[in-house]
Every structure is written in C-alpha cells, then in structure tokens.
BAFI-635585 format. One record per residue (C-alpha): chain; x, z, y; residue number from 0. Coordinates in steps of 0.25 Angstrom, whole numbers. Layout:
# residues N
<pt 'A'; <X; Z; Y>; NUM>
...
***
This chain:
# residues 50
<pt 'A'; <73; -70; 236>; 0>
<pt 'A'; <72; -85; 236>; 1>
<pt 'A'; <88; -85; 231>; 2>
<pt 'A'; <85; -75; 221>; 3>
<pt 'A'; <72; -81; 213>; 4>
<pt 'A'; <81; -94; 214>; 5>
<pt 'A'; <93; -91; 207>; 6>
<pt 'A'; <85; -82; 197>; 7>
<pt 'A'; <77; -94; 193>; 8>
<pt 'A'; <91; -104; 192>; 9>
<pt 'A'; <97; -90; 184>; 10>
<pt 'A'; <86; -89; 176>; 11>
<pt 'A'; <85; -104; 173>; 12>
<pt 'A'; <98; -107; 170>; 13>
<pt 'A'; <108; -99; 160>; 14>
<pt 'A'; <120; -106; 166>; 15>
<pt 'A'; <117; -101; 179>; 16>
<pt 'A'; <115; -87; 174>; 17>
<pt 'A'; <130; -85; 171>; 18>
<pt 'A'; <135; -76; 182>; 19>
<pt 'A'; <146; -89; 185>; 20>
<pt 'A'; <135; -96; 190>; 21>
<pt 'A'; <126; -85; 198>; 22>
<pt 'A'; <134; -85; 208>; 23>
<pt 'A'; <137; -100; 212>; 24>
<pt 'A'; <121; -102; 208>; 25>
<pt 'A'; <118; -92; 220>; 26>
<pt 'A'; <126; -99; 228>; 27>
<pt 'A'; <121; -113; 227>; 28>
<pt 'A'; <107; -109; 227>; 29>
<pt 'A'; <110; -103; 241>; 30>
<pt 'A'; <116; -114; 246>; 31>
<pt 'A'; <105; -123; 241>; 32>
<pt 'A'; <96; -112; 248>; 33>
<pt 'A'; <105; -112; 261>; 34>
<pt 'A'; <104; -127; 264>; 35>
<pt 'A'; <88; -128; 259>; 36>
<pt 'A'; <90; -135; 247>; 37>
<pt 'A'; <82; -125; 239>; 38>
<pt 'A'; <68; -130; 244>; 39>
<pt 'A'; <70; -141; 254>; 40>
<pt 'A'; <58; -150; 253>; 41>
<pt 'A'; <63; -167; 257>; 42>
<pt 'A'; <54; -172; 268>; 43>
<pt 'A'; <48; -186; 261>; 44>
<pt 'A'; <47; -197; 269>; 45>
<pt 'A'; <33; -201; 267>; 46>
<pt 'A'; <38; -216; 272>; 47>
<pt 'A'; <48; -215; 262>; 48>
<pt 'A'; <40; -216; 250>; 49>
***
C-alpha cells in the first residue's frame, strides 16, 4: 500500500513522470529507495556534535 500511495503522489505531482516511459523506471527507483530504507530513514544526531 505504502508503494502505491507513493508513486500516485510523484505521478500525480509530476507531468513528466506520468509518461508511460518513466512509470516504469519511477517504480523502480522508488523500490530501491524503499529496499535500502532511504524512504523514511531518520539520522541519529549527535547531541555532542552540535
């Protein structure tokens, strides 16, 4: 479901995506993206750091 309300919202938001060329290479990165947890990784901050 996550994959799907995702790459509505690039579709929706974006013409050039849209085309059927790009669907597919769009579902593609955005599953990769998804597979090594780039969608939604939160950086620990280093409170020290600051």
């Amino acid at each position: 479901m996550l994959m799907e309300y995702l790459s509505d919202l690039l579709f929706n938001r974006d013409p050039v995506l849209r085309q059927r060329s790009h669907k597919r290479l769009t579902r593609a990165v955005l599953f990769y993206m998804y597979w090594i947890c780039d969608i939604g990784k939160v950086e620990e901050v280093d409170a020290q750091a600051e």
